[in-house]
C-alpha positions in Angstrom: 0.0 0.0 0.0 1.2 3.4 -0.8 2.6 5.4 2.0 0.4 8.6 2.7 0.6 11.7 4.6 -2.5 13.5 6.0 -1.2 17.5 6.6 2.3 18.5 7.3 3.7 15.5 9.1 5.5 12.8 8.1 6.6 9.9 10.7 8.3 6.8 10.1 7.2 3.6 10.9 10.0 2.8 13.1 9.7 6.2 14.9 6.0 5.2 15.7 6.7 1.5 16.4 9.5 2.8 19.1 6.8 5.0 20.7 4.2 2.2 20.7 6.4 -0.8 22.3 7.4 1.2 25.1 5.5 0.0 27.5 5.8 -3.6 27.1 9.8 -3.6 26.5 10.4 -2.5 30.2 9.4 -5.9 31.8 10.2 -7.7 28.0 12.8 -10.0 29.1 10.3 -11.2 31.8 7.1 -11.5 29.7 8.2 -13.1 26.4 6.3 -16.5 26.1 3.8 -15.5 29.3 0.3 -16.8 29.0 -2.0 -13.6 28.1 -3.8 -13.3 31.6 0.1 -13.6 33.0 1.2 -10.3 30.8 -2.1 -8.7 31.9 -1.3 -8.8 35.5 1.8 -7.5 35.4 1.2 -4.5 33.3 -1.8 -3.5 35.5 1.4 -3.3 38.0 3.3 -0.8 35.6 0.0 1.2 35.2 2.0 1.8 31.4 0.0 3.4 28.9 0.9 5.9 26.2 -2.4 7.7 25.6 -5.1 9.5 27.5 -7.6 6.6 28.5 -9.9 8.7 29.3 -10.6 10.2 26.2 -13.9 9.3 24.9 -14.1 7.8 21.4 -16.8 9.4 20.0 -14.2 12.7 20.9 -11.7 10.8 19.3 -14.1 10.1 15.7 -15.2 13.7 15.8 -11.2 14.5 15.7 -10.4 12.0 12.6 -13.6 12.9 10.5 -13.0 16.6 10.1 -9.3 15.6 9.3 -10.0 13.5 6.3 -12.7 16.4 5.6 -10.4 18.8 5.6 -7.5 16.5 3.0 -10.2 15.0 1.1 -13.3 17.3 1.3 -15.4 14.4 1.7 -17.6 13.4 4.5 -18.6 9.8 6.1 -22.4 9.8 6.9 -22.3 7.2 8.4 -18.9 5.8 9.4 -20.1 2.1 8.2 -19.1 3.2 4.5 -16.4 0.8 3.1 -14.2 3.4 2.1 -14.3 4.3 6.4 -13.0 1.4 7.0 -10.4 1.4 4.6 -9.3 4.9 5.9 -8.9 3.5 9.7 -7.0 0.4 8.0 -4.0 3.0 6.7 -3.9 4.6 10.3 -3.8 1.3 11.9 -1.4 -0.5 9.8 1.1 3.0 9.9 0.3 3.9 6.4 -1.0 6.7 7.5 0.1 9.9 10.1 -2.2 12.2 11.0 -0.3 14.7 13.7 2.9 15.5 14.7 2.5 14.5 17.8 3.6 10.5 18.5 1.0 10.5 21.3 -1.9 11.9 18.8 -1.1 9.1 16.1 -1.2 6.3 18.9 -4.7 7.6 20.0 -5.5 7.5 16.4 -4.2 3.9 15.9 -5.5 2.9 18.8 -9.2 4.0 18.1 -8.7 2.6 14.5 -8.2 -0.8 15.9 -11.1 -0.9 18.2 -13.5 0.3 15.4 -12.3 -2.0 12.7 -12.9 -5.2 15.5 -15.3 -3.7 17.1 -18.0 -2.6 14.1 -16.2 -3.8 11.0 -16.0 -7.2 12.3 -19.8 -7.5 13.1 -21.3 -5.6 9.8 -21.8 -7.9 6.8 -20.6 -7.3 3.5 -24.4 -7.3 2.1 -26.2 -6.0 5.1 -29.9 -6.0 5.7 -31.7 -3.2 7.4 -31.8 -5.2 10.4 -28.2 -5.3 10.5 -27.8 -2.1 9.9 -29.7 -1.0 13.0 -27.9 -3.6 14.7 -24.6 -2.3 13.9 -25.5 1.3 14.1 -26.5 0.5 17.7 -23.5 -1.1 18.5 -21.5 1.9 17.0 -23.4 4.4 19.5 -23.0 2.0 22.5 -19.4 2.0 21.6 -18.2 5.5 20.8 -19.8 6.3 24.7 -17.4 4.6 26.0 -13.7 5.7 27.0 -10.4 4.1 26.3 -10.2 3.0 29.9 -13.5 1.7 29.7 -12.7 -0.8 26.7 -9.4 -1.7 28.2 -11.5 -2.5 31.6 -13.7 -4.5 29.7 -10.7 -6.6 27.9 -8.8 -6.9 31.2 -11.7 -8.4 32.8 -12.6 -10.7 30.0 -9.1 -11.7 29.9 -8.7 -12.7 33.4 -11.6 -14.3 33.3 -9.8 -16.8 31.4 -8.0 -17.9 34.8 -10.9 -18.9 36.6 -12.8 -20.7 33.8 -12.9 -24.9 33.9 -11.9 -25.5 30.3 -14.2 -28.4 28.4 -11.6 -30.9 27.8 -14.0 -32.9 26.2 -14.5 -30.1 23.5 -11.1 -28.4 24.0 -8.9 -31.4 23.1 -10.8 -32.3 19.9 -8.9 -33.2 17.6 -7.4 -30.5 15.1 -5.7 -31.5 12.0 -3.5 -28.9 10.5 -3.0 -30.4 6.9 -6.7 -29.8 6.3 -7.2 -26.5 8.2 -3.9 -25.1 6.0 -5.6 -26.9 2.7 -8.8 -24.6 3.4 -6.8 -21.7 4.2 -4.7 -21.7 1.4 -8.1 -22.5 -1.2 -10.3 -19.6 0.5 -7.4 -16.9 1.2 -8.3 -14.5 -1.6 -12.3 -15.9 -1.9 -15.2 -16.0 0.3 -17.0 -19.0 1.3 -21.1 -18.8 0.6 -22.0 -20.9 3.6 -20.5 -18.6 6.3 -21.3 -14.6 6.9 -18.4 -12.6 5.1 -17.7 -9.5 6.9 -16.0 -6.1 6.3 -13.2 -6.8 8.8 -13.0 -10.5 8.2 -9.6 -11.9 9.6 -11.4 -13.4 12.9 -14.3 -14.8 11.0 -11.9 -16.7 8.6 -10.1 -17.9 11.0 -12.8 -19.4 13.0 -13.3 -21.3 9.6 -9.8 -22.3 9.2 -10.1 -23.7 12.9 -13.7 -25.5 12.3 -12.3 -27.2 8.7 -9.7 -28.1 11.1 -12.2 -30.0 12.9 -12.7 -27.6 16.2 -16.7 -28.6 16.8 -19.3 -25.7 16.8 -19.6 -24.4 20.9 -23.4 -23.1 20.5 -22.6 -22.9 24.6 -20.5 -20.8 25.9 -17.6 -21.4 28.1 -15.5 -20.0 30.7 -15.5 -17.0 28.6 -18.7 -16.2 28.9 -18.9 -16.7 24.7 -19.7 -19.4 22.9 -18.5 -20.1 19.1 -21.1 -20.3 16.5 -22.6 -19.1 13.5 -25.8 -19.5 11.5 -25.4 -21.0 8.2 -24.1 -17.9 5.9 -26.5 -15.6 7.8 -24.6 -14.3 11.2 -22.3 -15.5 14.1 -21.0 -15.2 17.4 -18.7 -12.9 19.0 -15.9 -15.6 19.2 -16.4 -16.2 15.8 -16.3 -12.8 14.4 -14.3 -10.6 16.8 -10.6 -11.2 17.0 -10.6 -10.2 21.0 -13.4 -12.8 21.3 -11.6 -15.9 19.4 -8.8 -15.1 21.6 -10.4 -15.1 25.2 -13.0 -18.4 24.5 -9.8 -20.8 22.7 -8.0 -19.5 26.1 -10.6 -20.2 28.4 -11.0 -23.5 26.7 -7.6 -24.3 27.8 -5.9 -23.9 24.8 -2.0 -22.9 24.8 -1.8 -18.6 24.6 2.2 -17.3 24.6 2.7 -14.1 24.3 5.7 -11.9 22.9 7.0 -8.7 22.6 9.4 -9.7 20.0 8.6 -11.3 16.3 11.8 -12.7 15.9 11.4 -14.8 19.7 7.4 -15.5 18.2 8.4 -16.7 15.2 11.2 -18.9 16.8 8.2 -20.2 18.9 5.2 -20.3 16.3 4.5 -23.6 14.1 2.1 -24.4 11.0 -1.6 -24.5 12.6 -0.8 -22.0 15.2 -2.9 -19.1 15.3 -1.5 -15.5 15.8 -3.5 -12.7 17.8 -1.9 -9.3 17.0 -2.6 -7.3 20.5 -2.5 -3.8 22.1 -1.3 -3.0 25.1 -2.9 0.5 26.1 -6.2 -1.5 25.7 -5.7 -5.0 26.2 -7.5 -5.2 22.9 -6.8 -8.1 20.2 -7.6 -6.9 16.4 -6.3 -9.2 13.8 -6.1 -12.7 13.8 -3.6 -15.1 11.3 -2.6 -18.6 10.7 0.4 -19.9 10.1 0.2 -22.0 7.2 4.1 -23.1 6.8 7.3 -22.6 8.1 10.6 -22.5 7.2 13.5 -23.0 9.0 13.0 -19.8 11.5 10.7 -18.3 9.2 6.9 -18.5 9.2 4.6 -17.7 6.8 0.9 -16.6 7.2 -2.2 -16.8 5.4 -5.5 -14.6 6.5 -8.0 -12.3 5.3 -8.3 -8.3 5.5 -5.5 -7.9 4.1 -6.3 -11.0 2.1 -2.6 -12.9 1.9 -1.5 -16.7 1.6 1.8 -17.9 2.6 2.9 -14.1 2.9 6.5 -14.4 4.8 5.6 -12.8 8.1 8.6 -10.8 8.2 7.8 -8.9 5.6 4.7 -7.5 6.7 4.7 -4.3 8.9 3.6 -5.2 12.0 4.8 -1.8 14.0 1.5 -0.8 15.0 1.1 -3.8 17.5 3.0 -4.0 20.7 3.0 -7.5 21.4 1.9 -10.9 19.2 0.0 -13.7 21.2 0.6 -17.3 19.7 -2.5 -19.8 20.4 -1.7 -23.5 20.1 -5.1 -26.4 19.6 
């Protein structure tokens, strides 16, 4: 993607990506190959962030709309428009900087992330009024809410993970990587008619890749609190769809979560069939899910949808944005 600049600043993705990591490198050494709920802990310790959490995101949206106004002279009516959620994707991904200001651009990145799992992950590529009003609902609900209140919400759901007796029954069902990396490789760039397809649709995907595997639907839910389901091409769950979600139920299910600060020590760590969660630390928030469909001596490819790739070599993807990468084992 092409590299843009929104007004008078330029800053480089390593610039941004030394801002972002800070908090997690402090206690790095410590924390690399923790289980999630681990990490969690001891960063409520460092009370680290690098934003205002109490900024509200509506406050936040406001901020970014009369930006790309002011580049593009274009509005978003009503910030479930494709072309929205392309615009967050180049803020999240680094592509593109809005301020001068490192702290602005995280709070930018930050919200983009939340949106994209949040609403773009949820709204169907052919939506019906009904799940428009849905949607729309769950966009209000959600820009009255502060940082600090989604991180609270992640750091509880996270935790909860701890306390949860996993279904070892359901947990330990057999998952067979040749044929979860056969369908991921045949549906990387297409879409599948007999699931929902979804603007954001990284999490959804990989819920297929994990079923085709042979995971068993969970119309129950766990420990979690979610359960892992979806309706025959029509809608799914949360756990399914919502990359914070597929995270929290396969770990409360008593599946193996590691997490690290460092891609080279991931990598080193990750093997075909694992799933990787790409997570932020100022909100404890997931937002992109990919499987590893080969490796390579040390290096690991992955295959995954929005952006759609297939066997892309992971190290030559910018993952700046992200402070940490959680690797979950069936």
């Amino acid at each position: 993607m092409k590299k843009t600049t929104l007004r008078i600043v330029v800053t480089t993705c390593a610039v941004l990506s030394t801002a972002i990591l800070t908090g997690f490198q402090a206690n790095a050494a410590e924390s690399e190959g923790m289980k999630i709920s681990e990490v969690v802990k001891e960063d409520i310790k460092n009370e680290n962030s690098e934003i205002d959490l109490n900024q509200n995101l509506g406050q936040v949206q406001a901020e970014l709309l009369v930006l790309f106004e002011n580049q593009f002279n274009k509005k978003f009516e009503t910030q479930l428009e494709q072309e929205y959620f392309e615009f967050l994707q180049t803020i999240e991904f680094g592509d593109l900087t809005l301020s001068s200001v490192e702290e602005e651009n995280l709070k930018y990145s930050e919200f983009a992330s939340i949106y994209l799992n949040r609403i773009a992950s949820i709204l169907p590529v052919d939506p019906t009024e009904q799940d428009l009003d849905f949607v729309t609902q769950e966009k209000q609900t959600l820009l009255s809410k502060s940082f600090d209140e989604i991180k609270q919400e992640n750091m509880n759901l996270i935790l909860s993970t701890e306390n949860s007796k996993p279904n070892y029954l359901n947990s330990r069902a057999g998952f067979n990587v040749a044929k979860a990396t056969s369908y991921a490789r045949n549906w990387s760039h297409r879409r599948n008619m007999l699931f929902p397809s979804y603007s954001s649709d990284c999490t959804n995907f990989a819920s297929q890749i994990a079923y085709y595997g042979g995971k068993p639907l969970r119309p129950n839910a766990n420990g979690s609190g979610l359960n892992w389901n979806h309706n025959a091409g029509v809608n799914a769950t949360r756990a399914w769809t919502l990359a914070h979600g597929f995270m929290t139920f396969w770990t409360a299910d008593g599946m193996t979560t590691r997490q690290f600060t460092s891609k080279a020590q991931a990598q080193s760590y990750a093997r075909e069939g694992d799933f990787i969660g790409y997570f932020k630390n100022n909100t404890y928030q997931f937002t992109h899910i990919a499987y590893v469909s080969k490796k390579s001596g040390s290096n690991i490819y992955v295959t995954q949808h929005t952006q759609d790739r297939r066997d892309d070599l992971w190290n030559s993807i910018d993952t700046s944005g992200w402070n940490s990468f959680v690797v979950l084992r069936f």
